[in-house]
C-alpha positions, 0 to 999 in steps of 0.5 A: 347327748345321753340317754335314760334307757329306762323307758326302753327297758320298761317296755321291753320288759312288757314284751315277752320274746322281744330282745333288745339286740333284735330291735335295735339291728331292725331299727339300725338296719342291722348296722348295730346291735348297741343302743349307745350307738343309735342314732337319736332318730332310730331310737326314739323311733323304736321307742314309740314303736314300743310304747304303741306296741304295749298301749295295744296288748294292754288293751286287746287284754282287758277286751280278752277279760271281757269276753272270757266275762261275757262268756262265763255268764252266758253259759251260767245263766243257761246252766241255771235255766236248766237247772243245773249245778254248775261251778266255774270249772265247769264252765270253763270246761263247756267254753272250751268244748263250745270252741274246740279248744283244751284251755279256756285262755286259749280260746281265741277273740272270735271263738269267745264272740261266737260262743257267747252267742251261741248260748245266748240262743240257747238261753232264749230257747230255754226259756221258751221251753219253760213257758211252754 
């Protein structure tokens, strides 16, 4: 039987730091490192195994983009409610001072939660301040 490595190569590609020797020796139970010589089990196992692996970062990466969104525009509302000219490096810069990081995509699923809350308080006391 032969195959079409295609899909194989598409989803490799999708991982980085991924090799094709190293995932064919785990899927053979290092008795080879040549896809031509898996058996037909092995392979199709390693490629779902693949395609689940990528469907997941596609997803935790648009729940990144959300957050980091979410972010940004917690800290600019409270910026406005004080007053404040801001510009997005500006906010990024006060996200990663928030989650003690040096990059804003650096910021970690959790710390992006955690900081989006923070400054929704912190925009509820600004406008308490306000009526006051």
């Amino acid at each position: 039987m032969t195959r079409n490595y295609r899909k194989f190569y598409a989803l490799l590609a999708q991982l980085p730091g991924a090799d094709k020797e190293g995932l064919v020796m785990q899927f053979t139970e290092g008795r080879t490192d040549s896809l031509t010589a898996m058996h037909t089990h092995e392979y199709q196992l390693m490629v779902a195994m693949l395609d689940g692996k990528v469907r997941t970062q596609h997803v935790r990466g648009n729940e990144f983009d959300l957050w980091r969104k979410r972010v940004m525009a917690s800290i600019g509302r409270w910026l406005q409610l004080c007053n404040t000219e801001h510009t997005a490096d500006m906010i990024k810069a006060i996200a990663c001072r928030a989650a003690q990081r040096k990059a804003f995509n650096d910021i970690t699923l959790s710390e992006l939660r955690a900081v989006y809350y923070e400054f929704l308080n912190k925009q509820k006391v600004a406008k308490r301040i306000k009526n006051l």
